[in-house]
C-alpha positions as CSV (number, residue, x, y, z in Angstrom):
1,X,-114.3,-197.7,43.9
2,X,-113.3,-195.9,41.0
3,X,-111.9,-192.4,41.7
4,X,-113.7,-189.5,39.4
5,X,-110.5,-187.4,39.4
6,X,-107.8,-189.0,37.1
7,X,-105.0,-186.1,36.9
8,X,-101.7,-187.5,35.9
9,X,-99.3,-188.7,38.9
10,X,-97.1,-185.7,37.8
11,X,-100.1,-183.3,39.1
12,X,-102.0,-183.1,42.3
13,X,-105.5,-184.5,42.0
14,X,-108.1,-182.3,42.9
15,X,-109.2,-182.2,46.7
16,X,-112.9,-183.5,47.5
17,X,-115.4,-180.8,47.2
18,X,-116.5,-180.1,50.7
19,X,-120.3,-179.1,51.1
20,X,-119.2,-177.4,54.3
21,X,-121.3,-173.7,54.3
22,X,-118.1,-171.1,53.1
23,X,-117.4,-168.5,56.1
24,X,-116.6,-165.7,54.1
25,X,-120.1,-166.1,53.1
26,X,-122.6,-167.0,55.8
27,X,-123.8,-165.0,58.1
28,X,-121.7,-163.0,60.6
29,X,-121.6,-163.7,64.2
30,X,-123.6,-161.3,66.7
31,X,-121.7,-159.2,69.2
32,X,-123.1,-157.4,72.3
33,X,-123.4,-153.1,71.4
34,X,-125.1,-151.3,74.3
35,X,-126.8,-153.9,75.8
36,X,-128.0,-155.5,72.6
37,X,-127.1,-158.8,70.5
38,X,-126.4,-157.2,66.8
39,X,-124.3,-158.4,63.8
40,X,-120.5,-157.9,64.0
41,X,-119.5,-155.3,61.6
42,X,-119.4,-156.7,57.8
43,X,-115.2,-158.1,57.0
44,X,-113.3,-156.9,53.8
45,X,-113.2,-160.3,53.4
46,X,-117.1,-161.1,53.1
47,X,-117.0,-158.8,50.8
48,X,-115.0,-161.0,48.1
49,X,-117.0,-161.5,45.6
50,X,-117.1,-157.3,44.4
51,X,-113.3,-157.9,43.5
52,X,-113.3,-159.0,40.3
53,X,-109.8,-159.4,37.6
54,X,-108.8,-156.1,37.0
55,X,-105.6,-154.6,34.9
56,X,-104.3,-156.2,31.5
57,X,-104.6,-159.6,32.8
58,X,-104.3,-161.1,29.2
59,X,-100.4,-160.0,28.7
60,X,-99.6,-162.5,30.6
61,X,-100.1,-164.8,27.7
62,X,-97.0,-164.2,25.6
63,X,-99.0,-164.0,22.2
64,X,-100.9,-161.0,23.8
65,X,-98.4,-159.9,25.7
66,X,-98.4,-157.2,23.9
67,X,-101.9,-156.0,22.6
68,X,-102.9,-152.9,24.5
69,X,-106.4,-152.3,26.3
70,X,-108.1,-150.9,23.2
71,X,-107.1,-153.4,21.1
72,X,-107.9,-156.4,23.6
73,X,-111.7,-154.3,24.0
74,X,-112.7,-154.7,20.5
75,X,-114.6,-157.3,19.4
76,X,-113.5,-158.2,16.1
77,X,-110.3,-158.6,17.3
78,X,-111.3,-161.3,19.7
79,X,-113.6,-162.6,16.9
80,X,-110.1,-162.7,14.3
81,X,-107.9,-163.8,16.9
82,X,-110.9,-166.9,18.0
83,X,-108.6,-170.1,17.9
84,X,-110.4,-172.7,15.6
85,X,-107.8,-175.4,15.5
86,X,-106.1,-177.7,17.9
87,X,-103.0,-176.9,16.9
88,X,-102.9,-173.5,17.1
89,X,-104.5,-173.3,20.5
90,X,-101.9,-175.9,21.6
91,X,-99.2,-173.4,20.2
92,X,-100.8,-170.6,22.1
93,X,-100.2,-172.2,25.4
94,X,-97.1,-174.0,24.5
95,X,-95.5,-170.7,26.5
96,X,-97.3,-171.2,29.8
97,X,-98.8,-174.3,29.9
98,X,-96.3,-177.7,30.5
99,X,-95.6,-179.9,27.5
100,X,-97.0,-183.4,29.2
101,X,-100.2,-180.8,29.5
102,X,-100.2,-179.8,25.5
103,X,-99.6,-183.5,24.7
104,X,-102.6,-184.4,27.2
105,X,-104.7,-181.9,25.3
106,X,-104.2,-182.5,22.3
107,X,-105.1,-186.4,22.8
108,X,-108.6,-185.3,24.6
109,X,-109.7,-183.0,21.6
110,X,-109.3,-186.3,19.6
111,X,-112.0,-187.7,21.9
112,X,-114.3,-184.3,21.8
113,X,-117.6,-184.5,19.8
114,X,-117.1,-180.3,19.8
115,X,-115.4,-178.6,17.2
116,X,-112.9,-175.8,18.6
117,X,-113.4,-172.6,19.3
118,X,-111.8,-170.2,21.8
119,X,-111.8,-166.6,22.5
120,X,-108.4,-164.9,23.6
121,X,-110.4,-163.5,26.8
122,X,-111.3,-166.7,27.6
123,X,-108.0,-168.2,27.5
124,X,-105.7,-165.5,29.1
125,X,-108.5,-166.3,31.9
126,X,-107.4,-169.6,33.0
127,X,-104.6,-170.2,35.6
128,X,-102.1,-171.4,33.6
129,X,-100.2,-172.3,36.9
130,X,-102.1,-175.0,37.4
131,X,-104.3,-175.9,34.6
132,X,-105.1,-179.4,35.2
133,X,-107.4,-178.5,38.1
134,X,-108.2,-174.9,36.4
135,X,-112.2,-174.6,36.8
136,X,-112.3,-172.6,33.4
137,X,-109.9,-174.7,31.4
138,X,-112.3,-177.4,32.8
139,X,-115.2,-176.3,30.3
140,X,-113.5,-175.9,26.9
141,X,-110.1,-177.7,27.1
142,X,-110.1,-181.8,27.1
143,X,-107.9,-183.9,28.9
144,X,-107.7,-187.5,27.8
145,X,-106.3,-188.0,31.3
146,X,-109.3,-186.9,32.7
147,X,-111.5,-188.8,30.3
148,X,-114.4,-191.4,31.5
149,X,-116.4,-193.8,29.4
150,X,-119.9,-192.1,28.6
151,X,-122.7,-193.4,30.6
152,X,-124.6,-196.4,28.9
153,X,-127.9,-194.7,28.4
154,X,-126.8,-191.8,26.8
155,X,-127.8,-191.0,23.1
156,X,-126.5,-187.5,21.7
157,X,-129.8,-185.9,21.7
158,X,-130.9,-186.7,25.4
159,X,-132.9,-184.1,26.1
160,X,-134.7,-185.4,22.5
161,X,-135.4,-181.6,21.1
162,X,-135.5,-182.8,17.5
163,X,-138.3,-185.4,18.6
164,X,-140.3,-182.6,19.4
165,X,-139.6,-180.3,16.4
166,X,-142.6,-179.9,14.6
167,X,-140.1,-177.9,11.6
168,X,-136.5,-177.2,11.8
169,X,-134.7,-175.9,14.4
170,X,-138.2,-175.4,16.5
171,X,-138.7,-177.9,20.0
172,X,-142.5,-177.2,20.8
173,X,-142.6,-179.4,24.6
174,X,-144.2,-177.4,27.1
175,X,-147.6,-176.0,26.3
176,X,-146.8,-172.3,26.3
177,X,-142.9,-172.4,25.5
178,X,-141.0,-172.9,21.9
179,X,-136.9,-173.1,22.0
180,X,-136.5,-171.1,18.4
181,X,-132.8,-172.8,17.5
182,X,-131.8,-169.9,15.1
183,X,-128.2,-170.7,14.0
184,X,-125.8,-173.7,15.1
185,X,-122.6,-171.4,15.7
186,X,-121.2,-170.0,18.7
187,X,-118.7,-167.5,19.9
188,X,-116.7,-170.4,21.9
189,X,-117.6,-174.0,21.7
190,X,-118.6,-175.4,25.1
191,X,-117.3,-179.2,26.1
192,X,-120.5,-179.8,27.7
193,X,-122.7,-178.4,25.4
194,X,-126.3,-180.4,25.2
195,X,-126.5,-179.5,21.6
196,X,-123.1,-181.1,20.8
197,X,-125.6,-183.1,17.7
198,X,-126.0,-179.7,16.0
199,X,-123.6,-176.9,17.3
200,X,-120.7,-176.4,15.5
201,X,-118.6,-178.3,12.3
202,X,-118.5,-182.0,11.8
203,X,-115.9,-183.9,14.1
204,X,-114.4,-187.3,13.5
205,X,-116.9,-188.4,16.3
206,X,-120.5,-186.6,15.4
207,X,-121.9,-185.6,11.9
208,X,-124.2,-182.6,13.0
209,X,-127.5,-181.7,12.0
210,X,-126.8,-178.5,10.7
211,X,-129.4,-175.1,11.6
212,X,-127.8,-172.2,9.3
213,X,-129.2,-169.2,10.0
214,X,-131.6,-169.5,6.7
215,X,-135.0,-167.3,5.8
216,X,-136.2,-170.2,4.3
217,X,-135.9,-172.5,7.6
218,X,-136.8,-169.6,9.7
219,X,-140.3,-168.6,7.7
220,X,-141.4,-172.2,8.9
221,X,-140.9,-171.4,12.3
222,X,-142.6,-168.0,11.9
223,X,-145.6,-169.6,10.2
224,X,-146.1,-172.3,13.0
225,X,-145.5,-169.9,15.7
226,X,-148.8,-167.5,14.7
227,X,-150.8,-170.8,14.0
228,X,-150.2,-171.5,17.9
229,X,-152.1,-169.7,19.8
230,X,-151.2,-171.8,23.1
231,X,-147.3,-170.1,22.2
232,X,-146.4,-167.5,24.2
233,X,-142.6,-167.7,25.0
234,X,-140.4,-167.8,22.8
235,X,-136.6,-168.9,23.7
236,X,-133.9,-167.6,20.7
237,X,-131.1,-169.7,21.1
238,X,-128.9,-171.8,18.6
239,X,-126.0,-171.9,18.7
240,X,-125.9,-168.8,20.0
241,X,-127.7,-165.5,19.1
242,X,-124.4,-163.6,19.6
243,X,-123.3,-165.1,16.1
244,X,-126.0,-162.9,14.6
245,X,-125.8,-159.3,13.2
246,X,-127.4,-156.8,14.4
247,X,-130.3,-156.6,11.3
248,X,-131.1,-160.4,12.1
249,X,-131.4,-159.3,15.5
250,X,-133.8,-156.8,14.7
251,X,-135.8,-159.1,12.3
252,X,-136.2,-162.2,15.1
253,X,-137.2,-159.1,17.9
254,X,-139.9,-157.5,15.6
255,X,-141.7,-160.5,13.8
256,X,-141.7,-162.8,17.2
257,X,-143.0,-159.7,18.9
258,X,-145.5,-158.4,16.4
259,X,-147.4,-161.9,16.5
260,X,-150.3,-161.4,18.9
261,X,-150.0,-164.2,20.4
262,X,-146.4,-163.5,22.0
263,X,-145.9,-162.7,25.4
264,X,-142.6,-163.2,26.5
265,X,-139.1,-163.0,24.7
266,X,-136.0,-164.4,25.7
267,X,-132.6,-164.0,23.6
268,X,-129.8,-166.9,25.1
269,X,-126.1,-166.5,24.8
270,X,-122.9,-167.6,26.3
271,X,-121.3,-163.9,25.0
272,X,-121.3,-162.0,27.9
273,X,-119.6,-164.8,29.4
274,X,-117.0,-165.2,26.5
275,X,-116.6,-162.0,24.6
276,X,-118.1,-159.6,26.5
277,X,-116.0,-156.5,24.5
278,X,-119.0,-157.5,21.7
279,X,-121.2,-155.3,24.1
280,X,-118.7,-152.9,24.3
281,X,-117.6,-152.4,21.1
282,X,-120.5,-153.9,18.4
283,X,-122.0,-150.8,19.2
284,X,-125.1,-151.5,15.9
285,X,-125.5,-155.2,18.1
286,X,-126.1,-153.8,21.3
287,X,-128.3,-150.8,19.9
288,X,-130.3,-153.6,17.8
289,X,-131.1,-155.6,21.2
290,X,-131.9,-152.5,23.2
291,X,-134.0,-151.5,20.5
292,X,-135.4,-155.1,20.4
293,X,-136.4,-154.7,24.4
294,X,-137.6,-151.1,24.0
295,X,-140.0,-152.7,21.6
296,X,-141.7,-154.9,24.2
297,X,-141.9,-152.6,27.0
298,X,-144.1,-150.2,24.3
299,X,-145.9,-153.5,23.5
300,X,-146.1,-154.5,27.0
301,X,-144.3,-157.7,26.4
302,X,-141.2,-158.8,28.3
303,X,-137.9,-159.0,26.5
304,X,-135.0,-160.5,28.6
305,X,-131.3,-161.5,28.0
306,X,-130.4,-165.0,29.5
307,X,-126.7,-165.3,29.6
308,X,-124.7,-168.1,30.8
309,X,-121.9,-167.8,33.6
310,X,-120.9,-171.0,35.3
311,X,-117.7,-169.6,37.4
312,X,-117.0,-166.6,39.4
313,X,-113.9,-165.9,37.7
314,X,-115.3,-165.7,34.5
315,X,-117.2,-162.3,36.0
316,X,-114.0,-159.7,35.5
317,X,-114.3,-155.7,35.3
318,X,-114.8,-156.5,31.3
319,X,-118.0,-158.2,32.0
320,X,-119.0,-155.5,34.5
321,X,-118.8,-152.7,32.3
322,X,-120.3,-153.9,29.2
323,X,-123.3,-155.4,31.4
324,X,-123.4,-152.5,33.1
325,X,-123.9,-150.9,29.4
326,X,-127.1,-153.3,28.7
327,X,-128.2,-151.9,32.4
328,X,-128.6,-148.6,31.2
329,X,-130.6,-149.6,28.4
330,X,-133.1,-151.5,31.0
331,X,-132.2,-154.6,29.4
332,X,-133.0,-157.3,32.1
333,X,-130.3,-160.2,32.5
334,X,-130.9,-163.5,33.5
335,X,-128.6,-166.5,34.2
336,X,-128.5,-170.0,33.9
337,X,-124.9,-172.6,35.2
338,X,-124.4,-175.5,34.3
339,X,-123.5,-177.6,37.6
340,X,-119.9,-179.2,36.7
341,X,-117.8,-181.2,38.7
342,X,-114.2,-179.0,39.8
343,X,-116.2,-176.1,38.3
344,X,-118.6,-175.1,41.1
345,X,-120.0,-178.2,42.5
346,X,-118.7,-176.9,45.9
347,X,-120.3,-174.3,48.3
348,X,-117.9,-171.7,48.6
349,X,-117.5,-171.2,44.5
350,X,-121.2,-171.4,44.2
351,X,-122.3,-168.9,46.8
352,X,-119.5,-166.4,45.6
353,X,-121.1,-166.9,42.0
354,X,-124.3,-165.9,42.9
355,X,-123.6,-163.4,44.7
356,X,-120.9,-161.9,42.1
357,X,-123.6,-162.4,39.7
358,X,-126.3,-160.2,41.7
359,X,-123.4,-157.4,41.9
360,X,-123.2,-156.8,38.5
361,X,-127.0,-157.5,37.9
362,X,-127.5,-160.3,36.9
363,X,-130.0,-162.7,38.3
364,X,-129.0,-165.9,39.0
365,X,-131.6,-167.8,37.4
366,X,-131.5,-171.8,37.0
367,X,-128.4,-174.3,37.7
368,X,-128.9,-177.4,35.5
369,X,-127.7,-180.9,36.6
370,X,-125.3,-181.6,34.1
371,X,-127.0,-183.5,31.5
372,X,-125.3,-187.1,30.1
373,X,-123.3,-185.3,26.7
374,X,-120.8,-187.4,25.0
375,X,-117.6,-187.2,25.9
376,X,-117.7,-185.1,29.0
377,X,-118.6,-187.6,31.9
378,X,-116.1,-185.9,33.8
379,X,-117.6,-183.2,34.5
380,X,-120.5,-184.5,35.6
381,X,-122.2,-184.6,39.2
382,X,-124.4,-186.6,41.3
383,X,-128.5,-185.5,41.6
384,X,-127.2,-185.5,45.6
385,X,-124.7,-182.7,45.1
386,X,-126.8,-180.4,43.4
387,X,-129.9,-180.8,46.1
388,X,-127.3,-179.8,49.0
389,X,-126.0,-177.1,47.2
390,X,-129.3,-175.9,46.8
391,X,-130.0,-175.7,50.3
392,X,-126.6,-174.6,51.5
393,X,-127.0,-171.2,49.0
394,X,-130.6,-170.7,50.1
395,X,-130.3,-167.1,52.2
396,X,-127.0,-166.4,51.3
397,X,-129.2,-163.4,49.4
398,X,-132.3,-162.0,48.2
399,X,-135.2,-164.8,46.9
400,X,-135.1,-163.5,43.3
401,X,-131.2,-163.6,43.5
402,X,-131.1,-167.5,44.5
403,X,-130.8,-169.7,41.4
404,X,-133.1,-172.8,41.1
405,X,-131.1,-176.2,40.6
406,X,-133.1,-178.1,38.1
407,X,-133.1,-181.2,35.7
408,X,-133.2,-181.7,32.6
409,X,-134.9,-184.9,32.5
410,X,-133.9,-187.3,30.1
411,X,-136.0,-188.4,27.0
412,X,-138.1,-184.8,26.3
413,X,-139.6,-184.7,30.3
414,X,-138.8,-180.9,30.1
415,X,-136.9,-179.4,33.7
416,X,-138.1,-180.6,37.4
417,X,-136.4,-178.6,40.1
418,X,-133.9,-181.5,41.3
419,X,-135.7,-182.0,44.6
420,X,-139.0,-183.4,43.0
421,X,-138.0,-186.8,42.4
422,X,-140.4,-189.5,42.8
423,X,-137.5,-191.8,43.3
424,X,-133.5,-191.5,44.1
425,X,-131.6,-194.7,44.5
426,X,-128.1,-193.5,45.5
427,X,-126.4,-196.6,45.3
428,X,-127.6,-197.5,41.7
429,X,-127.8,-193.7,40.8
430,X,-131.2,-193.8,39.1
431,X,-133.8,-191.1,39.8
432,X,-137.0,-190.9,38.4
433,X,-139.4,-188.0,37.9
434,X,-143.0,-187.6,36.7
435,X,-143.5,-184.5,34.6
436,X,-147.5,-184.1,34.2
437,X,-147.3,-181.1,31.9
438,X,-145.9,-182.9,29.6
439,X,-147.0,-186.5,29.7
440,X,-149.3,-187.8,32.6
441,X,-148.0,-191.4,32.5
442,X,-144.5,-191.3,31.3
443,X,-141.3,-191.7,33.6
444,X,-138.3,-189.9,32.5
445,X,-135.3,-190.8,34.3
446,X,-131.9,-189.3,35.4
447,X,-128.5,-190.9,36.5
448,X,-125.6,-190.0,38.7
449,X,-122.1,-190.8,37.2
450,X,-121.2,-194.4,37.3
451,X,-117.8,-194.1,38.0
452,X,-118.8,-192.8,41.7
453,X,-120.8,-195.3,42.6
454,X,-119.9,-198.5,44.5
455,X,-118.0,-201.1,43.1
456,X,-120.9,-203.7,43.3
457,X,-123.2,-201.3,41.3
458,X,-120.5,-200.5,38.9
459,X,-120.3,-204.0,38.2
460,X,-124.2,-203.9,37.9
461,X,-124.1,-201.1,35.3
462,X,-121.8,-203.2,32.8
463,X,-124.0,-206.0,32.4
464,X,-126.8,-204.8,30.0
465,X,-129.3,-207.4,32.1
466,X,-128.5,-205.9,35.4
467,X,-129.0,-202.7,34.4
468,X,-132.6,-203.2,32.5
469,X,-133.2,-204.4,36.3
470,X,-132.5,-201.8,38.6
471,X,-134.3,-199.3,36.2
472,X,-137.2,-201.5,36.5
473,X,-137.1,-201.4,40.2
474,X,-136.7,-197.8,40.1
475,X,-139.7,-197.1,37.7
476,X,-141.8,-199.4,40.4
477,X,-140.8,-198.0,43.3
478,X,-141.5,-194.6,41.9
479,X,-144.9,-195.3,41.1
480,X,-145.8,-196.8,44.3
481,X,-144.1,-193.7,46.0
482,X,-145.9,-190.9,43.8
483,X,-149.1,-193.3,44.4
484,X,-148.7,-192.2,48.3
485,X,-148.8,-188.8,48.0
C-alpha cells in the first residue's frame, strides 16, 4: 500500500490522524456536589481555543524582523510586501527554513497549476521549525516531495462552472442560486483552489480563462440576472472580492440589491483569513461593505460575508480585532474549510476550529470534501474521513455553530451533505450521489485518493478498462440502492 505521506527521510513523516474525540474538548466528567451528579468545574485547558497568537509574532522572520506593529497593520504594506515570485519567497525563508526544504520548494512550485502569491502575515504564520508537516505551509507552499499523481478522472474544471455559464463569469446550477465570478485575482493564491482554470496568471502548466473585473462582462451578468426571476441568491466571488475597491464594492451591493428579484447577498473572500489588517486599515473598503449590508437590512434583504478559514492557527488577535470591527457594523460572517489532509482532517484541530471560529463570531458554515484539483492530490482525504468527523464535532457546540461537511459532486451535481450517498465503495473509493434539483436522472460521482487504497485496487485504477468497470458497478449498485428507499 502506498503511504499518502512522502516527507523526505531527513524529516519525520507525519503521525496518522487519529479520529479519537479530543479531551480538551468533549464534555467534562460529572462530580458529586451536595448530594448531586454535576459537571466538574470547566479546565484552563478546555478553554484553548480563546488563546489565539498574540505579540509581534512576525519578527521572527528576519525580513520583518524589524517592521513595527503599525506598519505590519496596514494593508498596503502587506499588499507591497505580497511575494509574487518563487524566488523571492524562497529568499524570504532562506533564514528560517532548511536548504533541502528551499530546494524541495522550489521543485514543487514547478509542478503547481497556481501562480504565487503570499502575504507576509501569512508567512510569519507558519512554524518554520518544522515546516514540512506545518498545516499552513501545507495550503500555499508545494513540496515536490510530497507530490502524488492527479487522480485519473480529474479534468481542471471538475465542478464544470463554465458548463453552466450562461455569460461570462456567471454559473446559473441550482434553481434559485448564481455564483457571480467578478474578478480572477486574489489576495494569496490557494494550492487547492477549485478555480485553479481561472484564478490567477498563466503558469507553465494551465493557460487560464481570464475574468477581469470589466463593465462590459459584468453588464451581461446584470442583464441576465433581472431577466431571472427564479434568481434570488446571488454569491460574489472570483477570485476574490477583497481585490476590489471600495467603489466596485458599492456598485456590485447596490445594482444586485436594487433588482427586485434579489433576496439574498453573499460577498466570499479568503481576506480575513490572509490579510485581515485590510479590515483594519482600508478604512473606505470596510465602510463600502458595511454600507453595502446596511442597504439590505433597509431593503429587507440579507447581506452576509462568507470568509474562508481552514486552520485554527490562522485565527490570531489580528483576525479578532478587525472581525470584531465588521461585528460592530452588524455585518454577519460565515465560514466555509476546505477538508485537507495534515490540515484539519483530525478531530482535535477540527473541534478547536469551530469552536475558535464561534469565539470570534464567526459561524462555521460548510466543510467541503476536498475536490480532485490538479496538482494537489496530497492534500486530499477520503469521503470516510469527513463523515466521522462530522459526527465526532456534532455537540461539541451550539447547532448553528456546527459546520456541515458537504461535497462538491463532480461534473456540475451541485453540494450533497457527504452522508447522502447512494453508494460508497471503500475499497475502490467510488461514491455516487443523486442530486434531483439539479438533474433527476444523472449520477455524479466522487472518489477517495487512490494512493490510500489497497494495492489490488490501485492496480485496478491504472488500467483504463478496470476502472470504466468498477464505476459501472458503482452507478448500478447505486441505483438499485436509491431504488429501495
Amino acid at each position: 500500500m502506498t503511504s499518502l505521506d512522502t516527507a523526505p527521510s531527513s524529516t519525520v513523516a507525519a503521525p496518522p490522524h487519529s479520529l479519537t474525540p479530543h479531551s480538551l474538548l468533549s464534555s467534562p466528567p460529572f462530580v458529586p456536589i451536595a448530594g448531586r451528579m454535576v459537571k466538574a468545574a470547566v479546565s484552563g485547558e478546555r478553554l484553548r481555543y480563546r488563546d489565539m497568537d498574540e505579540g509581534e509574532f512576525w519578527r521572527k522572520i528576519p525580513s520583518y524582523k524589524d517592521i513595527d506593529k503599525e506598519t505590519f497593520l496596514d494593508y498596503r504594506w502587506q499588499g507591497k510586501h505580497s511575494i509574487t515570485r518563487i524566488d523571492k519567497l524562497l529568499e524570504a525563508i532562506a533564514g528560517v527554513a532548511p536548504p533541502e526544504f528551499i530546494a524541495d520548494a522550489g521543485q514543487g512550485f514547478l509542478r503547481s497549476p497556481m501562480s504565487v502569491r503570499v502575504s507576509p502575515y501569512l508567512l510569519s504564520l507558519i512554524d518554520w521549525n518544522d515546516p514540512y508537516r506545518d498545516p499552513l505551509r501545507r495550503q500555499f507552499i508545494p513540496l515536490h516531495s510530497q507530490l502524488l499523481p492527479d487522480h485519473p478522472e480529474l479534468t481542471l474544471d471538475s465542478l464544470h462552472e463554465q458548463e453552466d455559464a450562461p455569460v461570462p463569469g456567471l454559473t446559473h446550477r441550482y434553481p434559485d442560486k448564481a455564483l457571480f465570478l467578478a474578478l480572477d485575482t486574489c489576495p494569496v493564491y490557494c494550492r487547492f483552489c477549485t478555480r485553479s482554470y481561472a484564478v490567477g496568471l498563466d503558469t507553465d502548466l494551465v493557460d487560464k480563462v481570464h475574468l477581469n473585473a470589466d463593465s462590459a462582462r459584468w453588464e451581461q451578468i446584470f442583464a441576465y440576472i433581472a431577466t431571472r426571476p427564479e434568481l434570488e441568491d446571488i454569491v460574489l466571488s472570483g477570485g476574490d472580492v477583497y481585490n476590489l475597491p471600495a467603489r466596485q464594492i458599492r456598485l456590485l451591493g447596490e445594482r444586485l440589491l436594487n433588482l427586485p428579484n434579489i433576496r439574498r447577498l453573499r460577498f466570499a473572500t479568503k481576506g480575513p483569513a490572509v490579510m485581515p489588517q485590510k479590515l483594519l486599515t482600508d478604512h473606505e473598503w470596510t465602510k463600502a461593505l458595511c454600507e453595502v449590508v446596511a442597504l439590505g437590512r433597509k431593503l429587507r434583504k440579507d447581506v452576509v460575508l462568507h470568509t474562508h478559514f481552514n486552520h485554527p492557527r490562522e485565527v490570531t488577535w489580528i483576525t479578532q480585532e478587525a472581525l470584531g470591527r465588521l461585528t460592530e457594523q452588524g455585518v454577519f460572517i460565515r465560514n466555509q474549510s476546505v477538508l485537507q489532509r495534515g490540515v484539519n482532517d483530525d478531530v482535535a484541530t477540527m473541534k478547536l476550529l469551530v469552536k475558535r471560529l464561534g469565539y470570534v463570531n464567526v459561524h462555521p458554515y460548510y466543510v467541503y470534501v476536498h475536490d480532485l484539483v490538479k496538482g494537489v492530490e496530497d492534500l486530499r482525504t477520503t469521503l470516510q474521513v469527513a463523515i466521522d468527523l462530522e459526527k465526532a464535532v456534532r455537540g461539541v457546540t451550539a447547532g448553528f455553530n456546527s459546520p456541515t461537511f458537504v461535497v462538491d459532486t463532480l461534473g456540475g451535481g451541485g453540494k450533497r451533505d457527504a452522508h447522502s450517498y447512494d453508494f460508497y465503495d471503500r475499497d475502490s473509493g467510488i461514491a455516487v450521489y443523486s442530486s434531483p434539483n439539479v438533474d433527476l436522472e444523472k449520477q455524479f460521482f466522487f472518489f477517495d485518493p487512490i494512493a490510500g487504497l489497497d494495492d489490488k485496487f490501485q492496480a485496478r485504477w491504472a488500467d483504463p478498462v478496470e476502472r470504466e468497470r468498477m464505476k459501472a458497478k458503482a452507478s448500478v449498485m447505486a441505483r438499485a440502492l436509491r431504488g429501495h428507499r
